[in-house]
N, C-alpha and C positions, 0 to 999 in steps of 0.2 A: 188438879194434880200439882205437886208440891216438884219442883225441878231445882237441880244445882249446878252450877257452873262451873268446868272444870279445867285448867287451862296451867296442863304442865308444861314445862323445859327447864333448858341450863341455865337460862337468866346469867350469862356469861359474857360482859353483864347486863344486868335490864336497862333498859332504854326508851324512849318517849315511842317508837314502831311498838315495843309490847306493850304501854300503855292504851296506844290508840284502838289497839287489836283488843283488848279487854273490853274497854269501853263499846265498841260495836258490835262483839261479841253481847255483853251485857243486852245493850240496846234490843236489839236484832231480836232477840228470844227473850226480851222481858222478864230477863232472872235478876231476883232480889240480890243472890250473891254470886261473885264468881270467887273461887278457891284459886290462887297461884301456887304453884307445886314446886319448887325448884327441886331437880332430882336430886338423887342423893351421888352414888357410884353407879352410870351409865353402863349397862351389859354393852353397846353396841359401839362404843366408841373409849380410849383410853381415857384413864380418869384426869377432871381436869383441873389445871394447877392454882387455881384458888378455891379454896374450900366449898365445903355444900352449903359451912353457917355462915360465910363470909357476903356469900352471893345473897344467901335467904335476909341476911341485913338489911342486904341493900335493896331486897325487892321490897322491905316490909316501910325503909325510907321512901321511896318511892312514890307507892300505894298509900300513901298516910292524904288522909284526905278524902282521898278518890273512893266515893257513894259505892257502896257493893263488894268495893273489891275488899280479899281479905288474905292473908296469909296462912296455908298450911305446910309445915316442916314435918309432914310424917314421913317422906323421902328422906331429907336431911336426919333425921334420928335414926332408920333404919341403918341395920348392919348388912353387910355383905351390897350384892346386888341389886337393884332397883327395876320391878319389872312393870308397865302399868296395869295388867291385867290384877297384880296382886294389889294394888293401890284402889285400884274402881272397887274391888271385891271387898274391901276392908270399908271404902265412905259405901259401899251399898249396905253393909252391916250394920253399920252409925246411923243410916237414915234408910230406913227399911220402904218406907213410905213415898221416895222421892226418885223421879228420874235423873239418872245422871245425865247431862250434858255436855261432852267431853268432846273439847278442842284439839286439831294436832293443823300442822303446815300440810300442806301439800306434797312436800319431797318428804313427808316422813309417809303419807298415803301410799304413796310409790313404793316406800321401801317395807310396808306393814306387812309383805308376805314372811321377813326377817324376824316379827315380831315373834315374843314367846305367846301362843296360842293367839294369835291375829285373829281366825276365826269366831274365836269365842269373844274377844274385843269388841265385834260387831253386834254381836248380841247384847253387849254390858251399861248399852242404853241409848242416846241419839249424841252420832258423831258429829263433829260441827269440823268441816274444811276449811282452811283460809289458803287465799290464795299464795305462791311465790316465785318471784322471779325465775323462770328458767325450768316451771313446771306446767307441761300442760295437760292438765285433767283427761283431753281426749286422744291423749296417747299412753295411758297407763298399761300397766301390765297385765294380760289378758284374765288371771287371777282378780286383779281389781279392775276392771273394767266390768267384767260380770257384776261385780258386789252392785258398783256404783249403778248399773240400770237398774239391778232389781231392787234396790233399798232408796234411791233418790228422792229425795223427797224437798219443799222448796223450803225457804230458811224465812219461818214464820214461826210466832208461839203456837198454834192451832195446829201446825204439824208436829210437834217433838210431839214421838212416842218412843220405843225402844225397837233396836235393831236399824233404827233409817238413816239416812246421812243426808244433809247437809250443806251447801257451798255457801258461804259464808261471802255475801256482797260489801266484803271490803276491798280498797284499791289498794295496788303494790306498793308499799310505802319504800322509801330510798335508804332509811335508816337500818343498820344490821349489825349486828355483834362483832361480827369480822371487821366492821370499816371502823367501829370504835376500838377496838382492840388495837390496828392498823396504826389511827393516831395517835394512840397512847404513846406507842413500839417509837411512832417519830417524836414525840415529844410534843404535841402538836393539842392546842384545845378542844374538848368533849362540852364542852357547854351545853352545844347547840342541840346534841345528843340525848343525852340524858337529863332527869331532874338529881340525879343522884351525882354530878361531875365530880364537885369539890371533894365527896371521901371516897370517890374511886381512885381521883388521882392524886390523893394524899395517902391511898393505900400504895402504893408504887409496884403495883403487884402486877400491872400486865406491860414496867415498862421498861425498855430494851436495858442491859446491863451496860456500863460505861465503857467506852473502846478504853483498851489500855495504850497508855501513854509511852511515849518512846523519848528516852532523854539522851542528850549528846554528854560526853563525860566533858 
């Protein structure tokens, strides 16, 4: 069976925690490729103030290297909203033959009853959970609770079929979008961060606007 690795977000921006999470993603289900998706315009949250092709840049700097992983901007070229059921529906057209594989976080698990056709999501191939701070699997929402007993399945190649899910034996990583963002805002170095620092923060796009100045006459 032919499978693909699918592993969207806002990459807002990406950072060596999405790296790592690819990477054991990859590992973990022994996929030839993983897809990073940066979205394009988010149904569920205000659109965000660096672009879709700014961010998709920087995922593809990143990624340059890194065995498997690959870049797709079919989010980023879409107009209007970005939903992923219309996204899985579109790579299962392109590869007729192949399971998808499709990664999300755990707080997004929690909120997939929100999602546009959530149910049908679970069918659209084998989910892969990762874990995140401040989310605990065994207190989900009785909606997903159910799913998670009846579809559970353990995070091996030998299990991906379609409809099962997933938890993904990665550790919490400390790295996250928000505490980069954080440091940018104070001026403060992203090195350690990301492999992309240098044209993040030559992009000056996530960082706080100058106080104005107050002159005595």
């Amino acid at each position: 069976m032919q499978t693909l690795g699918i592993f969207g977000g806002s990459f807002d921006p990406i950072h060596y925690g999405h790296l790592t999470l690819a990477r054991i993603f990859r590992d973990t289900f022994a996929l030839n490729e993983v897809k990073l998706i940066p979205t394009g315009l988010p149904p569920h949250r205000p659109a965000l103030p660096v672009s879709p092709q700014q961010r998709a840049d920087w995922v593809r700097a990143a990624i340059a290297g890194q065995a498997g992983l690959t870049l797709d901007e079919r989010e980023v070229r879409r107009e209007g909203y970005c939903y992923t059921i219309d996204t899985l529906a579109e790579l299962q057209r392109e590869h007729p033959d192949t399971l998808l594989v499709w990664l999300i976080g755990a707080d997004s698990l929690a909120n997939l009853p929100g999602w546009r056709r959530w149910q049908d999501l679970l069918d659209a191939g084998h989910l892969v959970v990762a874990a995140r701070p401040g989310v605990d699997l065994e207190h989900v929402a009785p909606p997903i609770a159910a799913e998670l007993q009846k579809r559970l399945a353990i995070a091996s190649p030998e299990a991906l079929s379609h409809g099962k899910i997933s938890v993904l034996p990665a550790p919490l990583l400390p790295v996250s979008s928000t505490e980069l963002r954080a440091r940018l805002a104070r001026g403060q170095d992203i090195g350690s961060l990301t492999p992309v620092a240098a044209a993040i923060t030559a992009s000056g796009l996530y960082q706080a606007p100058p106080a104005c100045g107050h002159h005595k006459d």
